[in-house]
C-alpha positions in Angstrom: 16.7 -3.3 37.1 16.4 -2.8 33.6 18.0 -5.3 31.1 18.1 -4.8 27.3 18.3 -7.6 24.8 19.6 -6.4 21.4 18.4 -8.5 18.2 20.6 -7.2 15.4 19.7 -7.9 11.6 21.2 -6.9 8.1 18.1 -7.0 6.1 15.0 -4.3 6.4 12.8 -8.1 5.5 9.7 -9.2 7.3 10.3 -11.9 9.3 7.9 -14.8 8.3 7.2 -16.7 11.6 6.4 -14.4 15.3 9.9 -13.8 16.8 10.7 -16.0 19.9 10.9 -12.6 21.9 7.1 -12.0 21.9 6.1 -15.7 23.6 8.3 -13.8 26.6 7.7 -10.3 27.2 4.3 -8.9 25.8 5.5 -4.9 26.3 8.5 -4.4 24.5 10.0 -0.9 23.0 11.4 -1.3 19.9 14.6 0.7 18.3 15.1 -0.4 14.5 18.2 1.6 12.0 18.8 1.1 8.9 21.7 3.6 7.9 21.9 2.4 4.4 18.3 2.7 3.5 18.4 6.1 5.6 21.0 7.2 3.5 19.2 5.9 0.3 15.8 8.6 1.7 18.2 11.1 1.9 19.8 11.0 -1.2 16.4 10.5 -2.6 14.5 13.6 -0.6 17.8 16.0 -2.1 16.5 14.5 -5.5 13.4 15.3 -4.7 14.1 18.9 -3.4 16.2 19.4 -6.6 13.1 18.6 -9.0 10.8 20.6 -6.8 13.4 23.8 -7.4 13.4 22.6 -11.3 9.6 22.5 -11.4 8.8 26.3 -10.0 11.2 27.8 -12.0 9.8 26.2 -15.4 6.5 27.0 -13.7 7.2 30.8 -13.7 9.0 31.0 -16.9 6.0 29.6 -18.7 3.9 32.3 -16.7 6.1 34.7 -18.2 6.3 33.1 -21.8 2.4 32.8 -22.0 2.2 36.8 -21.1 4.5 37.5 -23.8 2.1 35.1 -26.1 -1.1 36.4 -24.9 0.6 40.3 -25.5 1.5 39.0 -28.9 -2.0 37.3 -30.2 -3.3 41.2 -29.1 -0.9 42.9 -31.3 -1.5 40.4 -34.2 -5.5 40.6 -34.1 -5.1 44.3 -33.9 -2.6 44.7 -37.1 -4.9 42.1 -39.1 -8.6 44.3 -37.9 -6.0 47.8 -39.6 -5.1 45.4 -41.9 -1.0 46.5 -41.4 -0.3 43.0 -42.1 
């Protein structure tokens, strides 16, 4: 026979002093959730996933810009050595 005891807390806090529980039973499997905080992650990994999407795109546009520059600095060296400036 298998009993449960359920502990049930509103805070994610460290408890300061060893819970009663553990003078008892030395084996016990523990289930802990906290749906506001998990909410919190998830709102936070979406953020996360948005800046990531942000990031590589400004990451190939300045690939692109600095081909276009590096084209340009050619051109210009070349018109000031025919000196078509």
């Amino acid at each position: 026979m298998q009993r449960a005891i359920i502990i049930q807390c509103n805070t994610v806090h460290a408890q300061p002093e060893p819970c009663m529980c553990t003078y008892f039973y030395q084996d016990l499997e523990v289930l802990a959730e906290f749906p506001k905080h998990m909410a919190d992650l998830r709102n936070v990994l979406s953020q996360v996933d948005e800046f990531q999407k942000v990031r590589q795109r400004l990451s190939a546009e300045m690939a692109d810009n600095s081909g276009v520059i590096r084209n340009l600095v050619v051109r210009a060296e070349d018109a000031r050595m025919m000196n078509d400036m």
